[in-house]
Chimera marker file (.cmm) of the C-alpha trace (Angstrom):
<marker_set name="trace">
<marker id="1" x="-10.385" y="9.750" z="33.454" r="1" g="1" b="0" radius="0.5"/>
<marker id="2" x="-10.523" y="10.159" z="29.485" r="1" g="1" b="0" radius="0.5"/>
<marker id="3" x="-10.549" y="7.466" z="26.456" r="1" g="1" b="0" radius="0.5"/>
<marker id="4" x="-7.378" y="7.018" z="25.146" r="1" g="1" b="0" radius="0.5"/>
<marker id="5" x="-7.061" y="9.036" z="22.126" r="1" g="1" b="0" radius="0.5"/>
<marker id="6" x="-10.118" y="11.212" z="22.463" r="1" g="1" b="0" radius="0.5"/>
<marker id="7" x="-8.044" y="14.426" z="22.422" r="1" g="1" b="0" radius="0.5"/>
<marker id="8" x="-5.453" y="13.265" z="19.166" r="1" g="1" b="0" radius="0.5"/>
<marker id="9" x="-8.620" y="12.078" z="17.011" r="1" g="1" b="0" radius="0.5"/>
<marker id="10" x="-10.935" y="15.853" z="18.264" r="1" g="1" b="0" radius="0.5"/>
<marker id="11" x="-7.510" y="17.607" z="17.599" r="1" g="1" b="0" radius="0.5"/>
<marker id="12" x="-7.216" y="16.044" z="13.921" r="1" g="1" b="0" radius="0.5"/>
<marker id="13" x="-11.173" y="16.259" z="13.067" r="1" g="1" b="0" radius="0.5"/>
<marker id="14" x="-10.765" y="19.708" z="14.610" r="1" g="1" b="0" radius="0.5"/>
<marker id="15" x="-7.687" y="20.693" z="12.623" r="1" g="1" b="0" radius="0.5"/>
<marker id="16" x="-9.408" y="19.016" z="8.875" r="1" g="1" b="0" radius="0.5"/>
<marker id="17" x="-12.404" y="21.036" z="9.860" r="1" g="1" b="0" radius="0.5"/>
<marker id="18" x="-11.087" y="24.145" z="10.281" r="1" g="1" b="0" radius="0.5"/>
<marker id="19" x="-8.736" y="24.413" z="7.032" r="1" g="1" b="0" radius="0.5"/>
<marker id="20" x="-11.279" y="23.055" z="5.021" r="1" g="1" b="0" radius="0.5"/>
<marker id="21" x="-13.992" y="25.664" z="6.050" r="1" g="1" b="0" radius="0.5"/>
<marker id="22" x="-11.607" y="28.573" z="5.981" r="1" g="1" b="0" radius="0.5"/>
<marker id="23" x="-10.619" y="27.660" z="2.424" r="1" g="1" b="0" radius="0.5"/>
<marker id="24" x="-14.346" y="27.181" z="1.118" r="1" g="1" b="0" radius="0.5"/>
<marker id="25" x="-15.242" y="30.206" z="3.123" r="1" g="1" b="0" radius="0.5"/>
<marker id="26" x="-12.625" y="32.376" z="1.595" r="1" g="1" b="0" radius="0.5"/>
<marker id="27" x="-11.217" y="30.384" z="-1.721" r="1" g="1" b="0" radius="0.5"/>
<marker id="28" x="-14.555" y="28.867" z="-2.714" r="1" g="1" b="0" radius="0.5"/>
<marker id="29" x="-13.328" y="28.563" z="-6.614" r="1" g="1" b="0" radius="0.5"/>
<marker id="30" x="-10.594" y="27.584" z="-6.133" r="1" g="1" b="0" radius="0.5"/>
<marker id="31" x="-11.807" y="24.577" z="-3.456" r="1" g="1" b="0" radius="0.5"/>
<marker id="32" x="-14.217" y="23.859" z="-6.140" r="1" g="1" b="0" radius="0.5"/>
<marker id="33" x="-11.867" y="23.208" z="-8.985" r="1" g="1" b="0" radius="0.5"/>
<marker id="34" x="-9.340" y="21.441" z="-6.847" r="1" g="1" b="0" radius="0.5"/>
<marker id="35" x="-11.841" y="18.895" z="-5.938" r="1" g="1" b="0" radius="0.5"/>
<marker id="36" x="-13.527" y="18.484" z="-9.256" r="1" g="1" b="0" radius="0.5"/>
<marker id="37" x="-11.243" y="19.926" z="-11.833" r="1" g="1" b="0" radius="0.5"/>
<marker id="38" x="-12.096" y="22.901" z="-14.492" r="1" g="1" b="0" radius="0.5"/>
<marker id="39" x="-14.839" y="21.448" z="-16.219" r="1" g="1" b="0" radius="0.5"/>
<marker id="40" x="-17.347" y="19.988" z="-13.436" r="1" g="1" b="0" radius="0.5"/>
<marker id="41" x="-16.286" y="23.433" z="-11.352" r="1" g="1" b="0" radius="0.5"/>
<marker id="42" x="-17.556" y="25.402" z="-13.886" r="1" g="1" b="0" radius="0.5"/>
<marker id="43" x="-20.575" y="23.721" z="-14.580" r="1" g="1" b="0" radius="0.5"/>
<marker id="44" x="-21.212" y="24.045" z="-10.189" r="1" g="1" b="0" radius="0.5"/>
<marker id="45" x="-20.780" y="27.834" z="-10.233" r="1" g="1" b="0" radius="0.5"/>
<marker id="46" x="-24.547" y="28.655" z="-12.262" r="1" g="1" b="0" radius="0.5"/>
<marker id="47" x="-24.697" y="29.934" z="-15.656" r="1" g="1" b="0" radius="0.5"/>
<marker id="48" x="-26.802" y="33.472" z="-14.397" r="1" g="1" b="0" radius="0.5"/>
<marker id="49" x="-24.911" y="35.752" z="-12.364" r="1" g="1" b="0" radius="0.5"/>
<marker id="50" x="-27.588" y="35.558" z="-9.570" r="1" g="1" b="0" radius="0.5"/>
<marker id="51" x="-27.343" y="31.881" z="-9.820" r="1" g="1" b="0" radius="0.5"/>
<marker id="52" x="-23.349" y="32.467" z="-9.353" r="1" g="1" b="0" radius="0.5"/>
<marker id="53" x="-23.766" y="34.798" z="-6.031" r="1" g="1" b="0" radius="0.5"/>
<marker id="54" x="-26.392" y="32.067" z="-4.883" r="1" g="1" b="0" radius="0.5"/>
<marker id="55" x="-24.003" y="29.202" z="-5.369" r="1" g="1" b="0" radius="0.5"/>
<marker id="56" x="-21.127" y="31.246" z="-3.459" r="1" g="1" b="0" radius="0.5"/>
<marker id="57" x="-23.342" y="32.120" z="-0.909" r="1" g="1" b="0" radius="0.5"/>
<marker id="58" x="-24.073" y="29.257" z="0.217" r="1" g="1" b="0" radius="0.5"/>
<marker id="59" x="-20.672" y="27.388" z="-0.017" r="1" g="1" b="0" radius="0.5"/>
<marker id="60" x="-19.302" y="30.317" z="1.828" r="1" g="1" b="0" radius="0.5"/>
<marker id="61" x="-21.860" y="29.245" z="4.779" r="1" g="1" b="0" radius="0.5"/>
<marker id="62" x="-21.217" y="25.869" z="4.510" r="1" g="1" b="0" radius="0.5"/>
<marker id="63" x="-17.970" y="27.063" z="5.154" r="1" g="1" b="0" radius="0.5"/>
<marker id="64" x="-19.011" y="28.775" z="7.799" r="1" g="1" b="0" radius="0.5"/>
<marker id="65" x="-20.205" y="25.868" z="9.474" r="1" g="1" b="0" radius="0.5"/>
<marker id="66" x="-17.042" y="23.737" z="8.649" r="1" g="1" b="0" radius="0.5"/>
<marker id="67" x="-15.411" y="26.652" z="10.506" r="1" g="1" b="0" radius="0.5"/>
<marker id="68" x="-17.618" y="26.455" z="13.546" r="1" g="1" b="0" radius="0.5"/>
<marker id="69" x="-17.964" y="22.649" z="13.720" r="1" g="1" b="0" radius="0.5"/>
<marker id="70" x="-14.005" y="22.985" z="13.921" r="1" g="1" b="0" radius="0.5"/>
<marker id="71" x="-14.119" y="25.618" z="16.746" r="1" g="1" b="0" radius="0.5"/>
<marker id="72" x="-16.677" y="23.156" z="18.975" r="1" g="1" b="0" radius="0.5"/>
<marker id="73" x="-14.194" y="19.686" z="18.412" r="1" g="1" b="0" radius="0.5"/>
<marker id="74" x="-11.400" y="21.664" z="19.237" r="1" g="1" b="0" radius="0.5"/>
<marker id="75" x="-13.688" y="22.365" z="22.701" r="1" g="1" b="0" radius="0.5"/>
<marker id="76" x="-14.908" y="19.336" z="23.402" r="1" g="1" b="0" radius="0.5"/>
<marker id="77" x="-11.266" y="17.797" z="22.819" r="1" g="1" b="0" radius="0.5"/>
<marker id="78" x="-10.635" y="19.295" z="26.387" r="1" g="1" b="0" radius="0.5"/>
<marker id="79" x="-13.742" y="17.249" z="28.288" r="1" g="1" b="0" radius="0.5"/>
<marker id="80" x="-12.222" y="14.895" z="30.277" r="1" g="1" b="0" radius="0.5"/>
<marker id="81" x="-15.649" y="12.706" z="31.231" r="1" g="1" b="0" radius="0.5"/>
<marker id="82" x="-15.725" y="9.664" z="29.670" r="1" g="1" b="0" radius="0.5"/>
<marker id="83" x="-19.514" y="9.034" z="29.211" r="1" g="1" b="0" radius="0.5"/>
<marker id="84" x="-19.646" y="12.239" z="27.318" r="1" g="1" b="0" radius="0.5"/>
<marker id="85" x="-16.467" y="11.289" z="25.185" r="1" g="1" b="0" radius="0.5"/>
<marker id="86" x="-18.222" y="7.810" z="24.441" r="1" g="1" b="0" radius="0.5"/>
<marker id="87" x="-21.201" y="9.446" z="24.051" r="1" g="1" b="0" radius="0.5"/>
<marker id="88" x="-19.782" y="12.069" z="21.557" r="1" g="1" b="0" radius="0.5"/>
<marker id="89" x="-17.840" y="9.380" z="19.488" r="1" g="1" b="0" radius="0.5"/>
<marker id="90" x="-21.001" y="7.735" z="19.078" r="1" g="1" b="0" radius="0.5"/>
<marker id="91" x="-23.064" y="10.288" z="17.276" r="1" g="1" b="0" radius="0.5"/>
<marker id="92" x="-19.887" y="11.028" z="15.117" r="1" g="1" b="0" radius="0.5"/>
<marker id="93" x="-20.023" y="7.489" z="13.892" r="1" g="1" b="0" radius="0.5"/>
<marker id="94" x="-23.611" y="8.304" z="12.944" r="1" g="1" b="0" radius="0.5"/>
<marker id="95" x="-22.941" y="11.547" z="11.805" r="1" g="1" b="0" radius="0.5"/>
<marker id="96" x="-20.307" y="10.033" z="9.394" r="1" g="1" b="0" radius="0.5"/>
<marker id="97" x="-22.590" y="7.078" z="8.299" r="1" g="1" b="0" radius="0.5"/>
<marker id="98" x="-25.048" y="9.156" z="7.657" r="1" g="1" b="0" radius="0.5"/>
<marker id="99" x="-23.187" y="11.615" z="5.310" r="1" g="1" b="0" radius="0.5"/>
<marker id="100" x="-21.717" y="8.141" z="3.377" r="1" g="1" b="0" radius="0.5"/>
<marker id="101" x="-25.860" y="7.521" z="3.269" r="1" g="1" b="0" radius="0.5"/>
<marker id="102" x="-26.850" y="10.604" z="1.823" r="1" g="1" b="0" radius="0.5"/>
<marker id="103" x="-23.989" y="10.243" z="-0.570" r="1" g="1" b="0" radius="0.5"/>
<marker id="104" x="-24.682" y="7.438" z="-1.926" r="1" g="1" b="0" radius="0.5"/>
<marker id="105" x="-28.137" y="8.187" z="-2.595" r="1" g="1" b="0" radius="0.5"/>
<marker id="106" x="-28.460" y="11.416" z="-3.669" r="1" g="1" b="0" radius="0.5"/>
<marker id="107" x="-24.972" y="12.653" z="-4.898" r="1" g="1" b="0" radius="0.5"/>
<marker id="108" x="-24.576" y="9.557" z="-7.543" r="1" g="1" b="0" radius="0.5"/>
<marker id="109" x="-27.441" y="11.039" z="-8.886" r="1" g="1" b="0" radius="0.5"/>
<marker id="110" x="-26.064" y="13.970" z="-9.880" r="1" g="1" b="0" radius="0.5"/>
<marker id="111" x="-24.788" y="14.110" z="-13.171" r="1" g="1" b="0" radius="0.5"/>
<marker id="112" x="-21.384" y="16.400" z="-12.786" r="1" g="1" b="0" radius="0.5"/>
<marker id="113" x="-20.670" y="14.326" z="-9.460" r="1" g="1" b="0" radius="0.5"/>
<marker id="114" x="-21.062" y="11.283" z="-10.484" r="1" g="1" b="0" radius="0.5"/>
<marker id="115" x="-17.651" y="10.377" z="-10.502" r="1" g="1" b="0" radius="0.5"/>
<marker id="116" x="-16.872" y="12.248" z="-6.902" r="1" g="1" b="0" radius="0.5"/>
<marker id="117" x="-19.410" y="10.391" z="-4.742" r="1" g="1" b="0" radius="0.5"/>
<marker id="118" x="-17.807" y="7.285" z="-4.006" r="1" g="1" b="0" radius="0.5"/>
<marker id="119" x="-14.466" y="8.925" z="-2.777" r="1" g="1" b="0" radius="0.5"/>
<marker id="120" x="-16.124" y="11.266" z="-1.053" r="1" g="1" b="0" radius="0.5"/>
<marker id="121" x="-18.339" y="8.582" z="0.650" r="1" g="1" b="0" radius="0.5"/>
<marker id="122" x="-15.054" y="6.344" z="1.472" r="1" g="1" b="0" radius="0.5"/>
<marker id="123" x="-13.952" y="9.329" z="3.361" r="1" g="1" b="0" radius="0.5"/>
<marker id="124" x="-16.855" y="9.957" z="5.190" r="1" g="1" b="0" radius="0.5"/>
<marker id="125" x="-16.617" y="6.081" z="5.687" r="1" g="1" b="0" radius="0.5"/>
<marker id="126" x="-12.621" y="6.433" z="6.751" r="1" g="1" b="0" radius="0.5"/>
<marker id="127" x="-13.376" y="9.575" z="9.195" r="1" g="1" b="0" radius="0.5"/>
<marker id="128" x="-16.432" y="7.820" z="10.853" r="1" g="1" b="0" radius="0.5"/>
<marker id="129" x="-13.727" y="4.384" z="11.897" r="1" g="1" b="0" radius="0.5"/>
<marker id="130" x="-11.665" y="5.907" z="13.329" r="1" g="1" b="0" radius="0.5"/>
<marker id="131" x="-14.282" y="7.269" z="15.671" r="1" g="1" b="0" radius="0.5"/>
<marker id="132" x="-15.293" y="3.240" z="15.815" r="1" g="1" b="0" radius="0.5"/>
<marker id="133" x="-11.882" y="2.286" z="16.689" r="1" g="1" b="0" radius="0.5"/>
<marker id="134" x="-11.384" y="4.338" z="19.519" r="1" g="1" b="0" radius="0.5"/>
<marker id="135" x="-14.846" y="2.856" z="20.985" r="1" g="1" b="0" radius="0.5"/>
<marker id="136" x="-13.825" y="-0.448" z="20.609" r="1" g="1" b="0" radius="0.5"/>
<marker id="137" x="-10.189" y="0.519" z="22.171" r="1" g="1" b="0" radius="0.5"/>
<marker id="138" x="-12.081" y="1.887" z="24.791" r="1" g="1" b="0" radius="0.5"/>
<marker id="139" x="-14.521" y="-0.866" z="25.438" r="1" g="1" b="0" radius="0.5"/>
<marker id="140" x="-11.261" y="-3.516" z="25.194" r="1" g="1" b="0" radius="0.5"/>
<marker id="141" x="-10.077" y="-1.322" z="28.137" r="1" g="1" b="0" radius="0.5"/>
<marker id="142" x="-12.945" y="-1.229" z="30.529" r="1" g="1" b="0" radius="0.5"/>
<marker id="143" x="-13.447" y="-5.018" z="30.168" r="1" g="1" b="0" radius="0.5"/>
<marker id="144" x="-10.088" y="-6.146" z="30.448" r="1" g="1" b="0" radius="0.5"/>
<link id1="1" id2="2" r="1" g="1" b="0" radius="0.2"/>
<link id1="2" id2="3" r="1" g="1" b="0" radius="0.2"/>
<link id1="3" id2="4" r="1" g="1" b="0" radius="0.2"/>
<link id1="4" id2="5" r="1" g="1" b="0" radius="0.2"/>
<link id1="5" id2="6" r="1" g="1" b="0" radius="0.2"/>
<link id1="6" id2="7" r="1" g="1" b="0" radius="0.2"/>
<link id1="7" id2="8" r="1" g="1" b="0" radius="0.2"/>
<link id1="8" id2="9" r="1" g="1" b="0" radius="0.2"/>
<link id1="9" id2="10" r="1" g="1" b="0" radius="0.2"/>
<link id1="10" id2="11" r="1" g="1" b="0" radius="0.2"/>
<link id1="11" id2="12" r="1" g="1" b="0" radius="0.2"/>
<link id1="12" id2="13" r="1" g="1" b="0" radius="0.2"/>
<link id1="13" id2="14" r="1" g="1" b="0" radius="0.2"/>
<link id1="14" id2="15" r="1" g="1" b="0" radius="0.2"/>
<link id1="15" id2="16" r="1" g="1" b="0" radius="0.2"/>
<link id1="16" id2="17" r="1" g="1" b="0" radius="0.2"/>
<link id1="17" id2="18" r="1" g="1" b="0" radius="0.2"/>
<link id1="18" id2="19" r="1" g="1" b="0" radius="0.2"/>
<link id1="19" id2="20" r="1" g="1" b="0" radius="0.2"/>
<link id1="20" id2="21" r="1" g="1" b="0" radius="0.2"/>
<link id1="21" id2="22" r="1" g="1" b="0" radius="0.2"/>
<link id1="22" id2="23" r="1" g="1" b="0" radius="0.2"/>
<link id1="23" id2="24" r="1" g="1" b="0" radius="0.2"/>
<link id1="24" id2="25" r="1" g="1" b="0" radius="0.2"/>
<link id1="25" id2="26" r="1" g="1" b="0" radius="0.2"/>
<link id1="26" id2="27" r="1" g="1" b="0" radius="0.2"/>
<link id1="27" id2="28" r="1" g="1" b="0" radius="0.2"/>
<link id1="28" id2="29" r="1" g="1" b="0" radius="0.2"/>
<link id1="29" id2="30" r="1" g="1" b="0" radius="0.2"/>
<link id1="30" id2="31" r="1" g="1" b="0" radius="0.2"/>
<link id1="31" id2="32" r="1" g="1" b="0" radius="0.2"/>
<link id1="32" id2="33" r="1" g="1" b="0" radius="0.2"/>
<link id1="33" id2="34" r="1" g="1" b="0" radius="0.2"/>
<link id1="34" id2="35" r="1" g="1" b="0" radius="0.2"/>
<link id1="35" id2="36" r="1" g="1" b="0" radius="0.2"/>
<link id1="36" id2="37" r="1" g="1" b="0" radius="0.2"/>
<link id1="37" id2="38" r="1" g="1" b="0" radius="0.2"/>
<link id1="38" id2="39" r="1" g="1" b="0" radius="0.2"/>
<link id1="39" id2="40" r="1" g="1" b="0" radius="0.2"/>
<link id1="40" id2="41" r="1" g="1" b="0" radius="0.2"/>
<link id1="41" id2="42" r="1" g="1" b="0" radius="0.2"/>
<link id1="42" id2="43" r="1" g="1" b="0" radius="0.2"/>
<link id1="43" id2="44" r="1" g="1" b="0" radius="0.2"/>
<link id1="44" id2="45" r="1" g="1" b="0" radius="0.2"/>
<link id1="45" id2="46" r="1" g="1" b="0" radius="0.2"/>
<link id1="46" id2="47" r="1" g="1" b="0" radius="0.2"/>
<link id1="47" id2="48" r="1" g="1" b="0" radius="0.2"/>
<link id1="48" id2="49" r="1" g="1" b="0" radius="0.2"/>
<link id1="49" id2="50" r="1" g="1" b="0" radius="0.2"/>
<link id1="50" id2="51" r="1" g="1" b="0" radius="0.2"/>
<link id1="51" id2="52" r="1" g="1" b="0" radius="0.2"/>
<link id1="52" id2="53" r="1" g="1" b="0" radius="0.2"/>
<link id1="53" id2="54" r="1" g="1" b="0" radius="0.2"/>
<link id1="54" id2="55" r="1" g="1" b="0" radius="0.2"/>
<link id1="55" id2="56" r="1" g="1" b="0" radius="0.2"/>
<link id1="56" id2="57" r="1" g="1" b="0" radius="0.2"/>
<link id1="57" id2="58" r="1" g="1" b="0" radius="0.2"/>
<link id1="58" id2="59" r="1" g="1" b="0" radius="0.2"/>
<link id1="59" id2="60" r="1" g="1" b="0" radius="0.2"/>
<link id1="60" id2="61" r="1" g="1" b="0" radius="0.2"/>
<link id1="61" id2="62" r="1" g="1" b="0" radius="0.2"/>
<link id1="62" id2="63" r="1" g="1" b="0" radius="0.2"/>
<link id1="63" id2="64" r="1" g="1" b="0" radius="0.2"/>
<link id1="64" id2="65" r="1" g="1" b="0" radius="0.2"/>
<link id1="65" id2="66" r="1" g="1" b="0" radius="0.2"/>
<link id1="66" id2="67" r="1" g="1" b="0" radius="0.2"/>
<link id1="67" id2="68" r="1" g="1" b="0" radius="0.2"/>
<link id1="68" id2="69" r="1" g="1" b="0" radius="0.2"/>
<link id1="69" id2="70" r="1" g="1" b="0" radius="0.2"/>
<link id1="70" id2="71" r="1" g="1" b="0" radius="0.2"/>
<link id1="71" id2="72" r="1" g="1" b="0" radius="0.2"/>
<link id1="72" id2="73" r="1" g="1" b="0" radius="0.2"/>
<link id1="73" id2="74" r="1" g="1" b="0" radius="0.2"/>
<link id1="74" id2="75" r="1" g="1" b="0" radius="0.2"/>
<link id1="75" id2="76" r="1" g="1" b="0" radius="0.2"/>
<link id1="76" id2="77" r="1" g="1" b="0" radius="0.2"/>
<link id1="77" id2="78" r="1" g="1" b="0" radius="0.2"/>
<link id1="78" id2="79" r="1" g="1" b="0" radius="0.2"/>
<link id1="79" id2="80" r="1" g="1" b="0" radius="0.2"/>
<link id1="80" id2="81" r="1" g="1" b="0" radius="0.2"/>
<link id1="81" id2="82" r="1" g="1" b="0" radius="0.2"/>
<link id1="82" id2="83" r="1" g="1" b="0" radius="0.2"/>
<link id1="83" id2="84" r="1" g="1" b="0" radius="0.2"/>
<link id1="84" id2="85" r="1" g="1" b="0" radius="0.2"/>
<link id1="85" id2="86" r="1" g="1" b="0" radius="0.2"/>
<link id1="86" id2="87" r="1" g="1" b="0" radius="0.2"/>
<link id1="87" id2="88" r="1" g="1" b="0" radius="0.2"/>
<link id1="88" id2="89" r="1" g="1" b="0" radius="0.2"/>
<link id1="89" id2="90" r="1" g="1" b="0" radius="0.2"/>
<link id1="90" id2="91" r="1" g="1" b="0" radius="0.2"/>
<link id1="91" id2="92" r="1" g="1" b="0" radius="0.2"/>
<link id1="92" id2="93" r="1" g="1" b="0" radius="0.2"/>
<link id1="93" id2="94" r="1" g="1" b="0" radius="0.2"/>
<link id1="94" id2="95" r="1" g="1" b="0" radius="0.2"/>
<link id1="95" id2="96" r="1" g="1" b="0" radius="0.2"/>
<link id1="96" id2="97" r="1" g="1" b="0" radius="0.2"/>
<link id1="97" id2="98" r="1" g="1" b="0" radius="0.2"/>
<link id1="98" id2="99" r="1" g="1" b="0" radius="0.2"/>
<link id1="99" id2="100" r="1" g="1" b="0" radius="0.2"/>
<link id1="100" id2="101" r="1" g="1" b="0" radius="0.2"/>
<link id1="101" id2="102" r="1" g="1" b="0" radius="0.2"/>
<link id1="102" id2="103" r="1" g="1" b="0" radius="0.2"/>
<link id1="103" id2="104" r="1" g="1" b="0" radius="0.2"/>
<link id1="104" id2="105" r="1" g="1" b="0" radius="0.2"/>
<link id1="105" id2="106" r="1" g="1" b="0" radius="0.2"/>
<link id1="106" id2="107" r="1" g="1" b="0" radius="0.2"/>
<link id1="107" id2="108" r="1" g="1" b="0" radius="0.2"/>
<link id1="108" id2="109" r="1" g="1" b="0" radius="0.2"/>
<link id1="109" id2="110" r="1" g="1" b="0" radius="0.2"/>
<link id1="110" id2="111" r="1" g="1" b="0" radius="0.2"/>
<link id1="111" id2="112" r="1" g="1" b="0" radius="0.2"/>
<link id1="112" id2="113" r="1" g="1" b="0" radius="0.2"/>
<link id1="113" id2="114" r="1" g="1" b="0" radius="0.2"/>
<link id1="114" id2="115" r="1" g="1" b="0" radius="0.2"/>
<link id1="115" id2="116" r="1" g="1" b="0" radius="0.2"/>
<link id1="116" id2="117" r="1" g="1" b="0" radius="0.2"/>
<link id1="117" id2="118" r="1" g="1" b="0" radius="0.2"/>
<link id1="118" id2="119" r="1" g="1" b="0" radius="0.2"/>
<link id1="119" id2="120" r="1" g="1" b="0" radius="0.2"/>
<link id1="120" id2="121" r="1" g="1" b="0" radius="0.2"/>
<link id1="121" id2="122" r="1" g="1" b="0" radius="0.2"/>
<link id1="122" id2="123" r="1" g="1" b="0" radius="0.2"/>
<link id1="123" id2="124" r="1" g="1" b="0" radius="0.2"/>
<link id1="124" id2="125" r="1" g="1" b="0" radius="0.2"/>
<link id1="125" id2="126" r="1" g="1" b="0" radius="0.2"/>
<link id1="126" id2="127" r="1" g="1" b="0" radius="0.2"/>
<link id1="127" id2="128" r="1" g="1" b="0" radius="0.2"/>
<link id1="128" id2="129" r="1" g="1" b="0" radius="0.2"/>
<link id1="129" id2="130" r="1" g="1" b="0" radius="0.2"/>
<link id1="130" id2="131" r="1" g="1" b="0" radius="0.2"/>
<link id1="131" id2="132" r="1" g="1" b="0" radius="0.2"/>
<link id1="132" id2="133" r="1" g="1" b="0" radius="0.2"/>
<link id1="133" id2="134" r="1" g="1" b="0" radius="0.2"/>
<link id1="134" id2="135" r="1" g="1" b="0" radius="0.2"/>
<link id1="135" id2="136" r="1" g="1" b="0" radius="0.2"/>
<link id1="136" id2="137" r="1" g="1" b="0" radius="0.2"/>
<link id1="137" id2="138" r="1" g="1" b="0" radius="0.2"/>
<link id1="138" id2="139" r="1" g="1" b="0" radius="0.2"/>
<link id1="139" id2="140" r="1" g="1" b="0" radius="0.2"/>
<link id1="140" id2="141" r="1" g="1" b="0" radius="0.2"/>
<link id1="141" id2="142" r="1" g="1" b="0" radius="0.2"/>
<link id1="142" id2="143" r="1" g="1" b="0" radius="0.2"/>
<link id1="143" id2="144" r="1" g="1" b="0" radius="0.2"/>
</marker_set>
């Protein structure tokens, strides 16, 4: 026995996941200035060429891990226990909080992203729910 919706909402997070860390991994410029435009992009690639191979290194692993993160939901889409599932929806609700968190505290901060942080936190915010709502489907289930 599964929760309902476990697999469609792992499949989703799975397929976001892996499309956005194949295009930072491979397009990480272009990423960059679709999400912030020309002049904030520019200002995020470093003004030394070491600073520049620094930056792109480590967007390209942060890819990387966008990637793999994509790979594992994908696997874990398959489990069919449904302590794990509940288990694993939990700590993505945390997961997501926490990234809203950080986002709000450290990214406002920022001067170039000052702008970025509350959209980007509403999506953490958006991507953590639905995570929420498929607990409290669940949990309307078991005790009905």
């Amino acid at each position: 026995m599964s929760l309902p919706g476990f697999f469609i909402i792992c499949v989703l997070h799975s397929i976001v996941s892996i499309t956005s860390g194949a295009l930072m991994l491979f397009y990480t410029k272009e990423v960059s200035v679709f999400g912030y435009g020309h002049g904030i992009a520019s200002k995020l690639q470093g003004s030394t060429p070491h600073d520049q191979l620094l930056i792109q290194t480590s967007e390209s692993f942060s890819g990387l891990l966008l990637l793999i993160i994509g790979f594992v939901l994908l696997m874990v889409a398959f489990v069919k226990d449904t302590g794990f599932q509940s288990f694993f929806a939990k700590g993505c609700v945390l997961l997501h909080i926490s990234m809203a968190i950080w986002r709000v505290t450290f990214e406002r901060k920022l001067e170039e992203l000052a702008d970025e942080w509350l959209r980007q936190a509403l999506g953490d915010i958006a991507l953590g729910l639905s995570w929420v709502f498929l607990l409290v489907y669940s949990w309307r289930e078991k005790y009905d």
